[in-house]
Every structure is written in C-alpha cells, then in structure tokens.
N, CA, C and O atoms as a GROMACS GRO file, in nm:
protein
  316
    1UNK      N    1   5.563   5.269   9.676
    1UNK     CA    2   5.612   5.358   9.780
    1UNK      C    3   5.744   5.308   9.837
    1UNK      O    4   5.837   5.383   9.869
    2UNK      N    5   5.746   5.175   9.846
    2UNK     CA    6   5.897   5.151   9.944
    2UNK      C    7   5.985   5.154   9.810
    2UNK      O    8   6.076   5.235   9.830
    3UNK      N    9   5.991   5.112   9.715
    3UNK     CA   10   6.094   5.160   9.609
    3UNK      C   11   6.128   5.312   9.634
    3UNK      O   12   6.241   5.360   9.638
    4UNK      N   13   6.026   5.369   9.647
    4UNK     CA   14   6.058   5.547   9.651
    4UNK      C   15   6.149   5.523   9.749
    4UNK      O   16   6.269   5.503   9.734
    5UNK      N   17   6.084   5.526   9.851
    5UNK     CA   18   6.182   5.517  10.018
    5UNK      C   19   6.308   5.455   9.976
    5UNK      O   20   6.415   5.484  10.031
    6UNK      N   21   6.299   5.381   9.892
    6UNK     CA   22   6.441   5.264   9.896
    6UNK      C   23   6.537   5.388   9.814
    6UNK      O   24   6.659   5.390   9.831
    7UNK      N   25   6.488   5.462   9.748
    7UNK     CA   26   6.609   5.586   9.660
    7UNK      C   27   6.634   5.704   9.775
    7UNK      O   28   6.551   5.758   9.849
    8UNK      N   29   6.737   5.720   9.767
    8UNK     CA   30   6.779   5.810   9.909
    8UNK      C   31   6.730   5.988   9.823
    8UNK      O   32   6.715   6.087   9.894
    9UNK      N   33   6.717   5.992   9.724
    9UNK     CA   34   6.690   6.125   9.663
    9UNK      C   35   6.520   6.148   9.653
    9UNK      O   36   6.466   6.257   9.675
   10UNK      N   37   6.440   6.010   9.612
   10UNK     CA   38   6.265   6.037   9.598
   10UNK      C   39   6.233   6.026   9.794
   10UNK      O   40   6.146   6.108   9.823
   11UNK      N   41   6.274   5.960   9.894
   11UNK     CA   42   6.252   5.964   9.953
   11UNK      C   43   6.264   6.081  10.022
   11UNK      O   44   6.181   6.060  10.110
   12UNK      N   45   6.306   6.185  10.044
   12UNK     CA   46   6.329   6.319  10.104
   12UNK      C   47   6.214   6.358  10.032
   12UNK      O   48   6.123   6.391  10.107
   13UNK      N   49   6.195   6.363   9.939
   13UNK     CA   50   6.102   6.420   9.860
   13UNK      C   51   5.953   6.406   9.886
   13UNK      O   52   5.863   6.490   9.898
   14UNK      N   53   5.958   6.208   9.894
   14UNK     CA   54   5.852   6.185   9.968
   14UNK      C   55   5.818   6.209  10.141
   14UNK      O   56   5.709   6.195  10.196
   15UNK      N   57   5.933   6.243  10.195
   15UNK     CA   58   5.914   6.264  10.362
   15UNK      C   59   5.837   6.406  10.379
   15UNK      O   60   5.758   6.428  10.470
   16UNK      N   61   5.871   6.493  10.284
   16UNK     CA   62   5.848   6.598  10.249
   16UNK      C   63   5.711   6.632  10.271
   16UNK      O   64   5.663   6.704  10.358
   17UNK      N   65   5.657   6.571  10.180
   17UNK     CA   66   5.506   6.588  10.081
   17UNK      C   67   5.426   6.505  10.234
   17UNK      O   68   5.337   6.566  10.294
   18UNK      N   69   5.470   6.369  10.283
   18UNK     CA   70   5.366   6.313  10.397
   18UNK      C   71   5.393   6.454  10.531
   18UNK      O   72   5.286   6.500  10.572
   19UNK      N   73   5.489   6.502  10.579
   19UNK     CA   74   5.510   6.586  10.676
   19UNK      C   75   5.431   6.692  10.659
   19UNK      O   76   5.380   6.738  10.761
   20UNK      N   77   5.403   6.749  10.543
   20UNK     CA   78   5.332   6.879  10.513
   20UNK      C   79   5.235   6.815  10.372
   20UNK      O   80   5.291   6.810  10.263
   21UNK      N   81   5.127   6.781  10.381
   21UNK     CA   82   5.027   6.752  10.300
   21UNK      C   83   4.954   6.861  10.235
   21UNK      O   84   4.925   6.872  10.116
   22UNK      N   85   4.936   6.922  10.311
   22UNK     CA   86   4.855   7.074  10.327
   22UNK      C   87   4.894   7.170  10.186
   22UNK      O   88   4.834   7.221  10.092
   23UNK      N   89   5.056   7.156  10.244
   23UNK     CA   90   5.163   7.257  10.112
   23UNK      C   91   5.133   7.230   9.986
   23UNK      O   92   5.152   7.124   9.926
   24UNK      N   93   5.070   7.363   9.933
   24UNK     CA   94   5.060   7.358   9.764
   24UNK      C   95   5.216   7.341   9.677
   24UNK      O   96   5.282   7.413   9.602
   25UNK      N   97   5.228   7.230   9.724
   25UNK     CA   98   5.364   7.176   9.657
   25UNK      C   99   5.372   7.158   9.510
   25UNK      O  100   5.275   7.119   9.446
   26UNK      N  101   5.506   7.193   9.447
   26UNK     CA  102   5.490   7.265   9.291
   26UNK      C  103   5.637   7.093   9.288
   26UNK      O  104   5.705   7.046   9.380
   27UNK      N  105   5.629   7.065   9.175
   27UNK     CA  106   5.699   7.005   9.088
   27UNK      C  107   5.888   7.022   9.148
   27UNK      O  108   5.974   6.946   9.194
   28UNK      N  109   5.876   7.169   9.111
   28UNK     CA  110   6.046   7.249   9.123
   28UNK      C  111   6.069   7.250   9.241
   28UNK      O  112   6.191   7.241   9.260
   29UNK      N  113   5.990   7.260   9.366
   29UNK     CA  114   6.036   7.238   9.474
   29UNK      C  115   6.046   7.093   9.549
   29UNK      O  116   6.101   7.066   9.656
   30UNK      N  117   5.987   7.023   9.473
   30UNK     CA  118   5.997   6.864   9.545
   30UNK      C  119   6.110   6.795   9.468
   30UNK      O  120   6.150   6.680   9.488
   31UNK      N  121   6.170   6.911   9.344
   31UNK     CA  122   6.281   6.802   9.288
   31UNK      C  123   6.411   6.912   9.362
   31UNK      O  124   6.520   6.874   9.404
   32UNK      N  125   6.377   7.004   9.361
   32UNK     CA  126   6.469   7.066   9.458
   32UNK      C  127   6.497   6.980   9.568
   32UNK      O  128   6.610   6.934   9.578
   33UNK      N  129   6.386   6.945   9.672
   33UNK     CA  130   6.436   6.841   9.773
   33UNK      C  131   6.478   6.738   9.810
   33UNK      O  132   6.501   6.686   9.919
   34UNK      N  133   6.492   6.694   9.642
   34UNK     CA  134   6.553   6.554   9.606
   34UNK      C  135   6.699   6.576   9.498
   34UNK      O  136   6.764   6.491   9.436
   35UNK      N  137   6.720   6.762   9.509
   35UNK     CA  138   6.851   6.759   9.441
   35UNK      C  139   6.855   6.717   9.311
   35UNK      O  140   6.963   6.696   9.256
   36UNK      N  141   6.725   6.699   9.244
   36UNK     CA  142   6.722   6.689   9.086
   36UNK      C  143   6.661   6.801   9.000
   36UNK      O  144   6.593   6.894   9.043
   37UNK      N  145   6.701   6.778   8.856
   37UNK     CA  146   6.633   6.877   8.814
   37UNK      C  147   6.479   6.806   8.803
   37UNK      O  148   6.445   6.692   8.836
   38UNK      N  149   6.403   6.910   8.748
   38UNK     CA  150   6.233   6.901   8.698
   38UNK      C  151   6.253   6.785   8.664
   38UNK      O  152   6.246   6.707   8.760
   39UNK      N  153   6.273   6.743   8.575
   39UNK     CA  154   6.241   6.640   8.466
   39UNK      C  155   6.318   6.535   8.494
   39UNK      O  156   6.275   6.435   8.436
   40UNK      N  157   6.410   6.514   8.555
   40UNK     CA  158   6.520   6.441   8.628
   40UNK      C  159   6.398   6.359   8.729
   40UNK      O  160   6.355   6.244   8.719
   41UNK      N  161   6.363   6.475   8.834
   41UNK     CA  162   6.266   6.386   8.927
   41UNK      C  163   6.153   6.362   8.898
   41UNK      O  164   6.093   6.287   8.975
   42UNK      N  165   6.092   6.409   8.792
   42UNK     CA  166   5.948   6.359   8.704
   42UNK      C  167   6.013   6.186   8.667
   42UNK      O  168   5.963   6.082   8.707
   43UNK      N  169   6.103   6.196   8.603
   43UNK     CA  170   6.083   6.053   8.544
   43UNK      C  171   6.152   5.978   8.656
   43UNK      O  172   6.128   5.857   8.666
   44UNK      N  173   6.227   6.028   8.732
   44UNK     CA  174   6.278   5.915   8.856
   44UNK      C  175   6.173   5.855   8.892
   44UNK      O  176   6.150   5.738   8.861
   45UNK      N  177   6.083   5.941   8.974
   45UNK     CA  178   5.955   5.934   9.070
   45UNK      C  179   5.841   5.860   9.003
   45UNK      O  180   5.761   5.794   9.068
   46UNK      N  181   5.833   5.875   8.840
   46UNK     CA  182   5.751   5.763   8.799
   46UNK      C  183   5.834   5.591   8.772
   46UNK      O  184   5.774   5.483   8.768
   47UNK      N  185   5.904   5.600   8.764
   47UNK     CA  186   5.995   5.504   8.715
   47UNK      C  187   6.030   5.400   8.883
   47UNK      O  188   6.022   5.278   8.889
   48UNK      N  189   6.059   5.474   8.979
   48UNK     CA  190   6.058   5.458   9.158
   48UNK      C  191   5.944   5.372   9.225
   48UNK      O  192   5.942   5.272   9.298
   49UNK      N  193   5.802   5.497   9.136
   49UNK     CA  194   5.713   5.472   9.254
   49UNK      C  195   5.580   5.460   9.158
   49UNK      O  196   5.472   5.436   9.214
   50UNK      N  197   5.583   5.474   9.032
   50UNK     CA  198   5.511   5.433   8.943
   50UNK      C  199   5.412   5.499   8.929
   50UNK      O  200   5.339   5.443   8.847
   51UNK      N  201   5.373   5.578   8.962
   51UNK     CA  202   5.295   5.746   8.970
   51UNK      C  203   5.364   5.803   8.893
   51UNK      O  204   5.440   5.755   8.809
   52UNK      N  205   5.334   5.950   8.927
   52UNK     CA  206   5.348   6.091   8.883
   52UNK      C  207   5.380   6.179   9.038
   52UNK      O  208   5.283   6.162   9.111
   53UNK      N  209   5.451   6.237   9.082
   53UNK     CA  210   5.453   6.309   9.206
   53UNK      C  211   5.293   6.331   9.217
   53UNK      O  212   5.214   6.266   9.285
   54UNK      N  213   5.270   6.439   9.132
   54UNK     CA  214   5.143   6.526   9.195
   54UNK      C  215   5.025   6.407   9.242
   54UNK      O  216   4.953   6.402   9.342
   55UNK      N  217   5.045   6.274   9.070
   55UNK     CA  218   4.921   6.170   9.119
   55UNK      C  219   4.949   6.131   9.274
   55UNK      O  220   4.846   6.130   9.342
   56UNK      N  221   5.073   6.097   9.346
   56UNK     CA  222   5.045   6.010   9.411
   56UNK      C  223   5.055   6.126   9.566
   56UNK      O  224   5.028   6.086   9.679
   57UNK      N  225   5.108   6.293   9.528
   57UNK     CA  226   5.004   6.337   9.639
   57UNK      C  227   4.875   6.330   9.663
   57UNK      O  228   4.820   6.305   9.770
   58UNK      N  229   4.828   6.352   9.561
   58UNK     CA  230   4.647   6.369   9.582
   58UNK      C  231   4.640   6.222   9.638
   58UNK      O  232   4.672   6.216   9.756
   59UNK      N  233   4.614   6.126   9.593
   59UNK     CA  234   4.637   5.990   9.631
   59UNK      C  235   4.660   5.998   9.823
   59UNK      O  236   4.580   5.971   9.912
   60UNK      N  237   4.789   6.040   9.830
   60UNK     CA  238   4.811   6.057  10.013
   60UNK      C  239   4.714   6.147  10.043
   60UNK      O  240   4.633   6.082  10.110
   61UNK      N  241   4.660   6.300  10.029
   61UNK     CA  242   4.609   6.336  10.112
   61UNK      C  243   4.453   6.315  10.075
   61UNK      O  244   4.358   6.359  10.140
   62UNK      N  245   4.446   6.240   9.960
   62UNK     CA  246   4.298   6.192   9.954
   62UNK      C  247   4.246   6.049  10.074
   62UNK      O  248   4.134   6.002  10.094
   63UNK      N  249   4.389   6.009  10.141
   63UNK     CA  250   4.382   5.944  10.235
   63UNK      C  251   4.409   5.994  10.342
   63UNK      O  252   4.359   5.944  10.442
   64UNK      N  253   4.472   6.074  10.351
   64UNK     CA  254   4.470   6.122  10.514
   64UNK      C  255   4.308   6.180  10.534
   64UNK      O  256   4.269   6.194  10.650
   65UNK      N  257   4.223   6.211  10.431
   65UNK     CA  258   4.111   6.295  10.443
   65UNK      C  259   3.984   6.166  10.483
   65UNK      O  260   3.874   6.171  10.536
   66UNK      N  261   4.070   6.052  10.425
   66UNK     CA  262   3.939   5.947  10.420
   66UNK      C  263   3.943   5.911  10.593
   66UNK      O  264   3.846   5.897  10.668
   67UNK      N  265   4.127   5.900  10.635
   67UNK     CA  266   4.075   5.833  10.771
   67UNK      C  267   4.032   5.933  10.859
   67UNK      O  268   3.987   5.906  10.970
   68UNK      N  269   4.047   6.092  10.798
   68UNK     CA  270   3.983   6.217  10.897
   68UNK      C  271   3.870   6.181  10.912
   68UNK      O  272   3.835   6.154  11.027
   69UNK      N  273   3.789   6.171  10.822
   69UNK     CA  274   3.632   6.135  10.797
   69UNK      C  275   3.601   5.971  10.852
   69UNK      O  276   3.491   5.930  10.886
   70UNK      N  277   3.673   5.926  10.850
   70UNK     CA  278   3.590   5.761  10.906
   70UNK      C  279   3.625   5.751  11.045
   70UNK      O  280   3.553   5.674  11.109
   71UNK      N  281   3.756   5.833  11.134
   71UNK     CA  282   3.726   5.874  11.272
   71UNK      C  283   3.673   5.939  11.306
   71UNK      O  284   3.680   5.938  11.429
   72UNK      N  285   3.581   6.046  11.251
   72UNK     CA  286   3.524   6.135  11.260
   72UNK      C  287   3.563   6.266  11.332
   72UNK      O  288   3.496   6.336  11.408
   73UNK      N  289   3.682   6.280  11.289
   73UNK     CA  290   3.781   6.405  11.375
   73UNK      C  291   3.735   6.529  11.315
   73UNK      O  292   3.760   6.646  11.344
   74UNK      N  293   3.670   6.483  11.233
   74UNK     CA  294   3.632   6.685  11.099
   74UNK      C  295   3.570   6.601  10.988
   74UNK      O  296   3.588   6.493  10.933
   75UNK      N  297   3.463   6.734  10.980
   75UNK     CA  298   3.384   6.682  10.847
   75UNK      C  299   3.436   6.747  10.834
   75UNK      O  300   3.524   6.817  10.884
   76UNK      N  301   3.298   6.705  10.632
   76UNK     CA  302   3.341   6.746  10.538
   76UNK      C  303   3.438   6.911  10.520
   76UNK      O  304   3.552   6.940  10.485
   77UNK      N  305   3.348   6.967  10.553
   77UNK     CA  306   3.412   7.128  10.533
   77UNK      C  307   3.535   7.113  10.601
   77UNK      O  308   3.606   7.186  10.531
   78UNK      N  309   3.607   7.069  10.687
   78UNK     CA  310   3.680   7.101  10.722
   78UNK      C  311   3.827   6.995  10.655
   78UNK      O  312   3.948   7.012  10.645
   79UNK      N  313   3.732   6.885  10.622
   79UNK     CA  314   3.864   6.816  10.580
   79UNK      C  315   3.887   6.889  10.440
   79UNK      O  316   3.985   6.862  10.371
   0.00000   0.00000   0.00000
C-alpha cells in the first residue's frame, strides 16, 4: 500500500476506492483517476502494490466490514 501512495498516479486511485468503498468501481474508471490507460494501470497497480486493483478492493472493504462487525455497528445483513 505505501508504494501505491508513494506513486502520485495509483494513489488518487487508491484515495478513490478507500473514500467510496461502496462504488461498484470498474477497472476504466480507476485508471481514468490515475490518468492511465486500462492496462497501463493494471500493470502499474500490480507492479506498485502487488495486487490486482479489484484484489486489493475486496481485500479493503472485506475490512472495513470485519471492523463493522467486531464493533458491532451493523450486522451481518447490513454490512
């Protein structure tokens, strides 16, 4: 992750994706927000941050869901 942060182009990308978790975020629009093409920010973002974009959303909001659930702010259904 701080390699990502450390590239001024995956990081927008990544500010992106933590600000709005929720957003069924597509490939073309997260390299849009990093000003690359598709495939440009596919291999940046693995090469950066050693993921895959999409792996290492699920990854974040499979954690924002874990600490929903272990403060107990919302179950299941709702997380």
């Amino acid at each position: 992750l701080l390699r990502g942060l450390g590239d001024a182009r995956l990081a927008e990308a990544i500010r992106r994706m933590h600000a709005d978790p929720a957003r069924p975020w597509t490939i073309a629009e997260l390299a849009k927000e990093a000003a690359l093409s598709r495939s440009a920010f596919f291999d940046r973002f693995v090469r950066g941050v050693g993921v895959p974009p999409m792996e290492y959303l699920l990854a974040w909001r499979m954690a924002l869901a874990k600490d929903l659930l272990r403060r107990r702010e919302a179950d299941i259904a709702e997380v």
